[in-house]
C-alpha positions in Angstrom: 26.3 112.8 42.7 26.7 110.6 39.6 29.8 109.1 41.2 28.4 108.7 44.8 25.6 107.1 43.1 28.1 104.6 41.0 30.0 103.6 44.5 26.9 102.3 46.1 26.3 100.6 43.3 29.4 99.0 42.9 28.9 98.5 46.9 26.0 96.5 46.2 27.7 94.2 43.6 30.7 93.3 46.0 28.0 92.6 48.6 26.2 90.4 45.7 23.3 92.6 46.6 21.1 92.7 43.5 17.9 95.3 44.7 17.9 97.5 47.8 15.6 100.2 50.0 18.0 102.9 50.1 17.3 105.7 52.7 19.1 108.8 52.2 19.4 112.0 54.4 20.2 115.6 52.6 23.3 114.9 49.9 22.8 111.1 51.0 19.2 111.5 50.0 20.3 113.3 46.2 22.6 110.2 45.9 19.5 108.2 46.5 17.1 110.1 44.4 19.7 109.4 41.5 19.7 105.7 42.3 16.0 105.9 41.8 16.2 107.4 38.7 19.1 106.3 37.0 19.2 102.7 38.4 16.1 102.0 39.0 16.2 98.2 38.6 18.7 98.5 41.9 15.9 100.1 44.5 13.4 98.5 45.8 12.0 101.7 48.0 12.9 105.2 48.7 13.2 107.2 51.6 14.3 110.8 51.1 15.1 113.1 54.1 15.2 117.0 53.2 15.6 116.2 49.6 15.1 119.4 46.6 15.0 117.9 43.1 16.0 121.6 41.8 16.8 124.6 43.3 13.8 126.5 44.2 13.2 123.4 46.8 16.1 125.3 48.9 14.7 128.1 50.5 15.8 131.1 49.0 19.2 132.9 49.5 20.5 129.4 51.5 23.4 129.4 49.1 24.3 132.9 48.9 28.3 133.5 49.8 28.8 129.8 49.6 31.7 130.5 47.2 32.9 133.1 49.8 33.2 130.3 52.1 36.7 129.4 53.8 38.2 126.3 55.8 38.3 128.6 58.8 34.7 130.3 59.0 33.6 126.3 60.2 36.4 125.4 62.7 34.7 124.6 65.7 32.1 123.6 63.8 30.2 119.9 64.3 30.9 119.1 60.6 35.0 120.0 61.2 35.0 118.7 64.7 34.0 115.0 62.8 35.9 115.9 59.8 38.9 115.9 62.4 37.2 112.3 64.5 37.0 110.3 61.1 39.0 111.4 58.6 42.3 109.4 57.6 44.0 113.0 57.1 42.6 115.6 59.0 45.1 118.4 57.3 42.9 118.0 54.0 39.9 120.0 55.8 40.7 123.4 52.9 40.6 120.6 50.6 37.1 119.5 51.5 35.6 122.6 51.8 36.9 123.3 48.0 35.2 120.3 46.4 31.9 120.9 48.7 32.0 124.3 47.3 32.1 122.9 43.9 29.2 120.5 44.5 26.7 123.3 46.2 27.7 125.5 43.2 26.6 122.7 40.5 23.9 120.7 42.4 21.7 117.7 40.2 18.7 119.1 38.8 15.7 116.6 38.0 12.5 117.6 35.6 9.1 116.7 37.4 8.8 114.1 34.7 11.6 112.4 36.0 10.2 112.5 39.7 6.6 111.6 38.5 8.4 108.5 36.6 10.3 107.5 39.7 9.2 103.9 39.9 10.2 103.1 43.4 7.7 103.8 46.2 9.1 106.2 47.9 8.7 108.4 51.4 9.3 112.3 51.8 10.7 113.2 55.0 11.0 116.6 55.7 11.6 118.5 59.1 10.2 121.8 60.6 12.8 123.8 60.5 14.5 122.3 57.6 16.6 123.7 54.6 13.9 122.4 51.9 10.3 124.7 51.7 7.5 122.6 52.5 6.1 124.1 49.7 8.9 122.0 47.7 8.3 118.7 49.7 4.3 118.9 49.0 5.0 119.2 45.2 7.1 116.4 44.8 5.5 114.2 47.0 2.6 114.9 44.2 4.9 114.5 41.8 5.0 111.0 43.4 1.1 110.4 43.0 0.4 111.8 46.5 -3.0 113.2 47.1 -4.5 111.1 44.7 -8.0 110.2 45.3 -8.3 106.2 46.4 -9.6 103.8 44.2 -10.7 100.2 46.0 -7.9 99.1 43.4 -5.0 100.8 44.8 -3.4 101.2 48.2 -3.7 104.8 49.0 -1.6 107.6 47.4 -0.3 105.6 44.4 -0.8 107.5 40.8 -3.3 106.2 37.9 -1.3 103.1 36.1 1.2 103.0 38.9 1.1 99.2 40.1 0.3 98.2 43.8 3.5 97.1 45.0 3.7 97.7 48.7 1.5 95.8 50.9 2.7 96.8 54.5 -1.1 97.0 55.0 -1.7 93.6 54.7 1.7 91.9 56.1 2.2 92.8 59.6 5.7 92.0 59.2 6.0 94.4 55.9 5.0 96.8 58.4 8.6 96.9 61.0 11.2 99.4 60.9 14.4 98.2 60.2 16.6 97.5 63.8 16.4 95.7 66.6 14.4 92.5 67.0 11.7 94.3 69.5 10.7 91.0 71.1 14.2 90.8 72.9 13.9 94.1 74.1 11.8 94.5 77.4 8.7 96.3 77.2 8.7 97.0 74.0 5.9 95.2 71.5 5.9 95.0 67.7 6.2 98.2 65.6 4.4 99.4 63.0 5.9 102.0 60.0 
């Protein structure tokens, strides 16, 4: 994760890119979770989808036999049937497998000081029928300074001594997703997130 983490930041200095909102989706969002705490001067928000900052987050036994995996047991699969659409040698399939083997077998761990210090706001995402507990997802996301009583001070949710920074409350135009200009597309108005 250290060195998916260290190509999106050297992606960001070839684009001249000095701060980003990253959003990151299960090993995308680890990768982003170690941006936020090991580069933090490089994010400017954080959205992590189905996201476990140690183990117990998984639910239990989700890695059991992953070691016993082979190339084989996921032909067919949707992961080998785009492993075969995008890759530049499709005959290095066993090859994958081995090194994602290697990473389920040593995944990043992170203390909950380390997600309580996180200094990027950041968004939990998790789904109903997802491979993180809930249980998991509701402790970081207090970790975060969620469920924190509101003071007139503060927008809502942010911790004691953690500075106001997002104002999507305030700025209607802090408040659109990311995408398409809605006013071009027909019947759609503006959108808030």
């Amino acid at each position: 994760m250290e060195n998916f983490a260290a190509d999106v930041i050297e992606l960001l200095d070839r684009l001249g890119i000095e701060r980003a909102d990253v959003f990151g989706w299960s090993m995308g969002a680890v990768v982003a979770l170690r941006l936020g705490t090991d580069h933090a001067h490089r994010v400017g928000r954080l959205v992590l989808a189905s996201v476990s900052f140690d183990n117990a987050g998984m639910h239990p036994g989700l890695l059991d036999g992953i070691q016993d995996l082979r190339p084989e047991h996921l032909h067919g699969s949707e992961f080998h049937e785009e492993y075969l659409r995008a890759a530049a040698d499709p005959a290095g399939w066993p090859n994958l497998v081995t090194k994602m083997k290697i990473l389920d077998a040593n995944l990043p761990q992170w203390t909950p000081e380390q997600i309580r210090s996180l200094a990027a706001p950041t968004m939990i995402v998790l789904a109903d029928s997802d491979i993180i507990r809930p249980e998991h997802a509701v402790r970081m996301f207090r970790l975060l300074g969620g469920a924190v009583p509101r003071r007139p001070d503060r927008p809502a949710g942010l911790p004691p001594g953690h500075p106001a920074r997002h104002h999507a409350h305030h700025d209607p135009a802090a408040r659109r997703l990311a995408g398409p200009d809605d006013r071009r597309v027909p019947g759609r108005g503006l959108t808030g997130g």
